[in-house]
C-alpha positions in Angstrom: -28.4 15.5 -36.7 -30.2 12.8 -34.6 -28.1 9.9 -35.2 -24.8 12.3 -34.9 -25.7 13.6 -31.5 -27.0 9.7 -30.4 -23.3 8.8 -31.5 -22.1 11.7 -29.7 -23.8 10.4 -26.6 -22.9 6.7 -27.0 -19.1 7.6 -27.4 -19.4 9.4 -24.5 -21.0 6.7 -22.2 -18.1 4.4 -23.9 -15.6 6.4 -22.6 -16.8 7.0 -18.9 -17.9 3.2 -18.5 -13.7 2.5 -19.5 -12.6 4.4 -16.3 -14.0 2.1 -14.3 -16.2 2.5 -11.0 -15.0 4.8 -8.3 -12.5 3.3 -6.0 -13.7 3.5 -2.4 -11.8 5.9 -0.1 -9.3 4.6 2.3 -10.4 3.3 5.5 -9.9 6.2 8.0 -6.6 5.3 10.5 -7.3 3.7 13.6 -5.2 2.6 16.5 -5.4 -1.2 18.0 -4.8 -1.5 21.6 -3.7 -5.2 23.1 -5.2 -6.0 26.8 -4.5 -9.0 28.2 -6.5 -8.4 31.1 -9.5 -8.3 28.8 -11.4 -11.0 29.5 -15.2 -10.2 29.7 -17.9 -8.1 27.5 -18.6 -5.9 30.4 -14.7 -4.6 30.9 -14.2 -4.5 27.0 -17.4 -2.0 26.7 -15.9 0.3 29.8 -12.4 0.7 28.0 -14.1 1.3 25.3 -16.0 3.9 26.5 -12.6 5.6 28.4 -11.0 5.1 24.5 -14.0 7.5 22.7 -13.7 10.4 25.1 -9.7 10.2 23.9 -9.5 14.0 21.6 -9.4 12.7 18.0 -11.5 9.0 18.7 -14.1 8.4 16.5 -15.4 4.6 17.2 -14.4 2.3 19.2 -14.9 -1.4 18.3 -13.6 -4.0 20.6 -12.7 -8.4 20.4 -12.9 -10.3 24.0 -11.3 -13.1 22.4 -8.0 -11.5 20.6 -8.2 -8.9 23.7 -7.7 -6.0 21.7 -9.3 -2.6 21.4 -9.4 -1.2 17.5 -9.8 2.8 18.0 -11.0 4.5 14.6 -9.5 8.0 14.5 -11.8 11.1 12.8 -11.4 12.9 10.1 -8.0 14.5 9.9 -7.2 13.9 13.9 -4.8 11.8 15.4 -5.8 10.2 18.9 -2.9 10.9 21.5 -0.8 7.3 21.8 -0.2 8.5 25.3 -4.0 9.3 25.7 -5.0 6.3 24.7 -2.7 3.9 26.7 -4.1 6.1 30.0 -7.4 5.6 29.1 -6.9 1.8 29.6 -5.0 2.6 32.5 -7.9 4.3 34.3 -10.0 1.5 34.5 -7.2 -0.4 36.3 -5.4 -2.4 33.2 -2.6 -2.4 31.1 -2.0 -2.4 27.5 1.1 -4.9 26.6 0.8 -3.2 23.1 -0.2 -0.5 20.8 -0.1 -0.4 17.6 -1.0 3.4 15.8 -0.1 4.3 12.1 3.3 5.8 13.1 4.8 2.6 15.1 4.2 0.3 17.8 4.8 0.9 21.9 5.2 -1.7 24.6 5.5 0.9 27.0 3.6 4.3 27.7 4.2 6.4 24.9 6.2 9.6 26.5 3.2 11.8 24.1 
């Protein structure tokens, strides 16, 4: 009875290992914002804060050098593209580009 359960057991680890590990979740959408006007640490980090109080922004990570502003949406929520292009606008700049998962806008989106 031993040895047939210990088969049982072994069979069954055999079969689970051949599915293969877990395959990480998808990266959660984000929106990327292009500022040309971006040129300094200190203007990057207060666009960044006007892009996480945008409804539906989760992080906000940003790259001086390829002035561009990468806005991680949360869980089941969609930043407005409209939203976010004001944001930047607030702090006096304005976005040549955004990019969200449904297209791309050179212009202020109209929602």
């Amino acid at each position: 009875m031993t040895t047939r359960l210990l088969a049982a057991a072994t069979a069954a680890l055999v079969l689970l290992s051949a599915r293969g590990p877990a395959a990480d979740p998808p990266p959660p959408p984000a929106s990327t914002l292009t500022v040309p006007e971006m040129d300094c640490a200190g203007c990057a980090k207060k666009l960044g804060e006007k892009l996480a109080k945008v409804p539906g922004a989760a992080k906000v990570e940003y790259d001086v050098k390829g002035r561009t502003l990468k806005v991680t949406h949360k869980v089941n929520e969609t930043p407005s593209p409209k939203a976010l292009w004001e944001a930047v606008e607030k702090e006096d700049k304005a976005p040549s580009k955004l990019q969200v998962p449904g297209g791309t806008y050179t212009k202020k989106p109209a929602k």
